[in-house]
DRENDO-1510 file (C-alpha; in Angstrom, 1 decimal, always signed):
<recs>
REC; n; res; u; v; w
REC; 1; UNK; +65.4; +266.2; +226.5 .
REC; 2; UNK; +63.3; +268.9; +224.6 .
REC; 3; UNK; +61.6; +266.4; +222.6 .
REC; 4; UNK; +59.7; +264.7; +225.0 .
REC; 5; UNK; +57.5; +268.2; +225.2 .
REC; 6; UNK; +57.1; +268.1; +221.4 .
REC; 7; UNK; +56.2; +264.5; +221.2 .
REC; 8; UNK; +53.5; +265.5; +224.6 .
REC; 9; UNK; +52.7; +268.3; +223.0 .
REC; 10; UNK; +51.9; +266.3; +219.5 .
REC; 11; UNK; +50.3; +263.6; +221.2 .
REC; 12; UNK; +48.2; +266.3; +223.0 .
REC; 13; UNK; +47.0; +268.1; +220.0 .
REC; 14; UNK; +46.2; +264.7; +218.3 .
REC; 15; UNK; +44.0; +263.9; +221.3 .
REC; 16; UNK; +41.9; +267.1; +220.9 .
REC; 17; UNK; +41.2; +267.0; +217.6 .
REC; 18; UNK; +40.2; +263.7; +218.0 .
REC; 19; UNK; +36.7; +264.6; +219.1 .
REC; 20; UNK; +36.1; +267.6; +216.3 .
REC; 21; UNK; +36.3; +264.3; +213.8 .
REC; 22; UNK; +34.3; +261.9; +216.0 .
REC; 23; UNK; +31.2; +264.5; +216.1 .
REC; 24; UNK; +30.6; +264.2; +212.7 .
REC; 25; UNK; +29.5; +261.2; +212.6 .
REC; 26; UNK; +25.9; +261.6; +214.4 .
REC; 27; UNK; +24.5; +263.8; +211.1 .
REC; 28; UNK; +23.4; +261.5; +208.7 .
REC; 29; UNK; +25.5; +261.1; +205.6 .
REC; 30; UNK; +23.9; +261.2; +202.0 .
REC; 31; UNK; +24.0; +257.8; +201.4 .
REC; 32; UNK; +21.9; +257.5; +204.8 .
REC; 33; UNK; +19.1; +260.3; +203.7 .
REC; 34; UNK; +19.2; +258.5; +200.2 .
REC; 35; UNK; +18.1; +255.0; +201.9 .
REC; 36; UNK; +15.8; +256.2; +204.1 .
REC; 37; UNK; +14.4; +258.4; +200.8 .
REC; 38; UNK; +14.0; +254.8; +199.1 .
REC; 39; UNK; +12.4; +252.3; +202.2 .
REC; 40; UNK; +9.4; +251.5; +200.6 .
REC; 41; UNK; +8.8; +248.2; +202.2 .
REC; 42; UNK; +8.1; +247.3; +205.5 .
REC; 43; UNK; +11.3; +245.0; +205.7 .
REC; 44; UNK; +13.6; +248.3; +204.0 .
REC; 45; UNK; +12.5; +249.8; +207.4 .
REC; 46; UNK; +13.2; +246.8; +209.6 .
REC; 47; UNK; +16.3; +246.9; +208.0 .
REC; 48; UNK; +17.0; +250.7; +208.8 .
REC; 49; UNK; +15.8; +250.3; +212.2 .
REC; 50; UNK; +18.4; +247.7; +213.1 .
REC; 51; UNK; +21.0; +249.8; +211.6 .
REC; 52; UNK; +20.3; +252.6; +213.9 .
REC; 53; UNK; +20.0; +250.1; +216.6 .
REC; 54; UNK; +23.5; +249.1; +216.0 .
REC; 55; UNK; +24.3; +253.4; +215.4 .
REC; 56; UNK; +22.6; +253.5; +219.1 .
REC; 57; UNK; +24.7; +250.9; +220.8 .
REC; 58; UNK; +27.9; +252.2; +219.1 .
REC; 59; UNK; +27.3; +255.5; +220.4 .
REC; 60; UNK; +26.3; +254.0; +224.2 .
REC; 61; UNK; +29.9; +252.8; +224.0 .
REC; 62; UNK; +31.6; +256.1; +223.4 .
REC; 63; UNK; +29.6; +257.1; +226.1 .
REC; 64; UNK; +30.4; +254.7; +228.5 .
REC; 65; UNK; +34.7; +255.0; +227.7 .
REC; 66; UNK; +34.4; +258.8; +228.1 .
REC; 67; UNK; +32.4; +258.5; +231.6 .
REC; 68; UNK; +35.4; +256.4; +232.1 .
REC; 69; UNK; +38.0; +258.9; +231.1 .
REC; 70; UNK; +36.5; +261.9; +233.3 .
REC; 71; UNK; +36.3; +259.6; +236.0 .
REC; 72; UNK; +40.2; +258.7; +235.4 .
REC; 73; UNK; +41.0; +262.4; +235.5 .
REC; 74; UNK; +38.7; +263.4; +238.3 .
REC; 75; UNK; +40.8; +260.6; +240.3 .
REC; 76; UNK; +44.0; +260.9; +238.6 .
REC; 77; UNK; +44.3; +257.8; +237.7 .
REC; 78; UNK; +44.7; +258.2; +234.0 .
REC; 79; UNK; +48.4; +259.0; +234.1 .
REC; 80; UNK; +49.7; +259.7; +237.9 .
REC; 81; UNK; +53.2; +260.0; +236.5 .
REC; 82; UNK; +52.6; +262.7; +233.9 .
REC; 83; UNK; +49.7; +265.2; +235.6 .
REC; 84; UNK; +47.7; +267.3; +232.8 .
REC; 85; UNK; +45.1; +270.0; +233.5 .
REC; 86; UNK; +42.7; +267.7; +234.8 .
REC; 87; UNK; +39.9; +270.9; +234.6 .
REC; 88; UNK; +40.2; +270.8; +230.9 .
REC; 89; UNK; +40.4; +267.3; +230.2 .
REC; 90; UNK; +37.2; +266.8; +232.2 .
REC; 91; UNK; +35.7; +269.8; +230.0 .
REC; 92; UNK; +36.5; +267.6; +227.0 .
REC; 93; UNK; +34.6; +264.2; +228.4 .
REC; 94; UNK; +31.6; +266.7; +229.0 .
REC; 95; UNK; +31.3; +267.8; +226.1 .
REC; 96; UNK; +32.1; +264.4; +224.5 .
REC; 97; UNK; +29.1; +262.8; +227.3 .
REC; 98; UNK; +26.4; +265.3; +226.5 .
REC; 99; UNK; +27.1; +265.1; +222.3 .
REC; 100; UNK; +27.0; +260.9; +223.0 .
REC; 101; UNK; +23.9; +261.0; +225.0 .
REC; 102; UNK; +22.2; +263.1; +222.9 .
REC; 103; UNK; +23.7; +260.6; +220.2 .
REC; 104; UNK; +22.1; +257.7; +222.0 .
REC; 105; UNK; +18.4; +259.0; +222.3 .
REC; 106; UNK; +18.2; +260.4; +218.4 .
REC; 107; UNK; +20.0; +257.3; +216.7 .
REC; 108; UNK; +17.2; +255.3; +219.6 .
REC; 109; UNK; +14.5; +257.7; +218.0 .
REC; 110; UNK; +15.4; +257.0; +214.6 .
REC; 111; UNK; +15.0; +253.3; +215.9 .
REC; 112; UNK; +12.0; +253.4; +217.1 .
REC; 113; UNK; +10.9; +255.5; +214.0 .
REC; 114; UNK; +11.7; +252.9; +211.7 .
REC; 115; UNK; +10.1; +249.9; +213.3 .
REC; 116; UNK; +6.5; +251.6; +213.5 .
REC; 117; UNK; +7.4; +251.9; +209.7 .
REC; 118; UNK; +8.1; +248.3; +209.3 .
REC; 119; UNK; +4.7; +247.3; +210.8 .
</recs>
């Protein structure tokens, strides 16, 4: 019987570290600085452009699944038979909403960036 609070509680901490791993992603990595260091070419920045196109659409997706996930706890819904602090869990999809939206409009930017550069 007392492992199904260890196995919650595991579960649990794996969940919340979950997003400390996910929000490293939006900084560029060096490979990403060294390309965009190197586009010399109008079609090197057509290239990029796409790729933070794709960066974009990724990110609208995380977006989208945790609206869906506050929404789930706001309601309940998410698991009715096992009740969690619904205050904190929404907390979490804040955060996680405002970091993808922000996501969204720089990785856009970048975009947008890229294709006057390919012109």
């Amino acid at each position: 019987m007392k492992r199904i609070p260890l196995i919650s509680a595991l579960v649990m901490t794996t969940v919340l570290s979950l997003p400390t791993i996910t929000l490293a992603e939006v900084s560029q990595t060096p490979i990403e600085r060294l390309v965009e260091e190197l586009a010399n070419k109008p079609e090197h920045h057509a290239a990029i452009a796409r790729y933070y196109q794709e960066k974009a659409l990724e990110a609208q997706k995380e977006l989208e699944h945790h609206r869906a996930m506050k929404k789930a706890y706001s309601t309940g819904s998410f698991n009715p038979k096992n009740p969690v602090n619904t205050r904190s869990m929404e907390a979490h999809c804040d955060r996680l909403i405002s970091h993808y939206e922000a996501a969204v409009k720089e990785y856009e930017q970048l975009a947008a960036e890229h294709q006057k550069l390919a012109k």
